[in-house]
C-alpha positions in Angstrom: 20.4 -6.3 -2.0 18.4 -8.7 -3.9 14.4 -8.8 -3.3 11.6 -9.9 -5.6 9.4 -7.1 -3.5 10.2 -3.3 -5.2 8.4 -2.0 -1.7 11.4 -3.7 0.8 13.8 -3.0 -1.6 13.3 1.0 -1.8 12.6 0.6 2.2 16.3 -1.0 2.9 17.9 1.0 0.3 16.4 4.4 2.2 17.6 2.9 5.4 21.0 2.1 4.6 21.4 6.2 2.4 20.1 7.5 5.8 22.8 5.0 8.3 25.2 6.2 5.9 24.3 9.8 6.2 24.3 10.0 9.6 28.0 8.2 10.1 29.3 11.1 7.4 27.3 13.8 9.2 28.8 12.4 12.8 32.4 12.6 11.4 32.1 16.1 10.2 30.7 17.3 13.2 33.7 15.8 14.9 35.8 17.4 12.7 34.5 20.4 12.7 34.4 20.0 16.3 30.6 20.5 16.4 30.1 17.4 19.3 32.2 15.8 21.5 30.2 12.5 21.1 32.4 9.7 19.2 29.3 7.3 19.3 27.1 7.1 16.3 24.2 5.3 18.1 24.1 8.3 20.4 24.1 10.7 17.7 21.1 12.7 15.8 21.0 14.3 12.6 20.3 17.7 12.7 18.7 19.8 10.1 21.4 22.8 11.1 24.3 22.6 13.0 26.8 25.6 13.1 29.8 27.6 14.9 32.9 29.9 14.0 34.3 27.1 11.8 31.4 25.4 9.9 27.7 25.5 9.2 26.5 22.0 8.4 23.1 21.2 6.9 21.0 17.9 6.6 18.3 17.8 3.5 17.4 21.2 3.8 16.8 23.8 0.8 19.6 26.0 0.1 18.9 29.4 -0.7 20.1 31.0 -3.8 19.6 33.7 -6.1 17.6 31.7 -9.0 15.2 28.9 -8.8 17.2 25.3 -8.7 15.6 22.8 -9.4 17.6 20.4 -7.1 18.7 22.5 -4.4 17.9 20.4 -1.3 21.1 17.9 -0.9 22.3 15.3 1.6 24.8 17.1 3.2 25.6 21.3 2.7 28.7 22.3 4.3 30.0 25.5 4.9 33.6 25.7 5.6 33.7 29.2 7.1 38.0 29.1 7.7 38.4 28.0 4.2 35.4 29.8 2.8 34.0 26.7 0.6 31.1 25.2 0.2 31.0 21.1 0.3 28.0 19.6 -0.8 27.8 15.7 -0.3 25.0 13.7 -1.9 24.8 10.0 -0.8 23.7 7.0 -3.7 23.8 3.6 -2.2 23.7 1.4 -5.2 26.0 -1.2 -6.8 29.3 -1.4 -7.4 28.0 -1.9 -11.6 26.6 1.2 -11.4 28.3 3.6 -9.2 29.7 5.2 -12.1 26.2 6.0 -13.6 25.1 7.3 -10.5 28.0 9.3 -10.3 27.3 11.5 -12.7 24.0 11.8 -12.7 24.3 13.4 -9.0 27.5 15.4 -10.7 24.8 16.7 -13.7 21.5 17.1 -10.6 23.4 19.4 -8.5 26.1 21.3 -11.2 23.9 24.3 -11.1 23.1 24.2 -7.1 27.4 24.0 -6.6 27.8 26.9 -9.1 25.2 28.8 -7.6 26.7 28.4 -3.8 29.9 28.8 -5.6 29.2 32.6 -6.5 26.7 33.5 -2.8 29.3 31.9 -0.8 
């Protein structure tokens, strides 16, 4: 996305993270079997969806047992059957620096994944 205005740019990048999360957020509730609805212009994302399988949570702080910094990611997943925690963080970026970005959401939420890691 090339645009001389910084404003529009941040705008369209937000909207295409957010379309993004919410097709990743449909196809784990699918799969997870949290809706029946195959659609993604019919679905919502919710801040807390849950049953016997999964607990699935959309930019919500996670609670742990120290203060973390960055403990509020895209997507926390709780795979009760497996008893794992997921978390997804989306970056919509370039294909140049999808590698930087990369790792700097690796290094932001290292500490948040350890810390789920040891409550979960």
């Amino acid at each position: 996305m090339a645009t001389q205005c910084d404003r529009m740019l941040s705008h369209d990048y937000m909207r295409r993270h957010n379309e993004a999360l919410r097709c990743i957020h449909l196809q784990l509730c699918l799969n997870y079997g949290l809706t029946k609805l195959k659609k993604i212009r019919n679905h919502s994302l919710q801040e807390c969806v849950s049953n016997d399988l999964a607990e699935i949570r959309v930019d919500t702080r996670i609670p742990t047992d120290i203060k973390v910094k960055y403990n509020k990611a895209d997507i926390f997943i709780l795979d009760k059957l497996r008893k794992e925690v997921l978390i997804v963080e989306v970056g919509i970026t370039s294909f140049d620096h999808l590698f930087a970005v990369e790792v700097e959401k690796k290094i932001k939420y290292d500490l948040l994944a350890n810390q789920c890691g040891a409550l979960y």
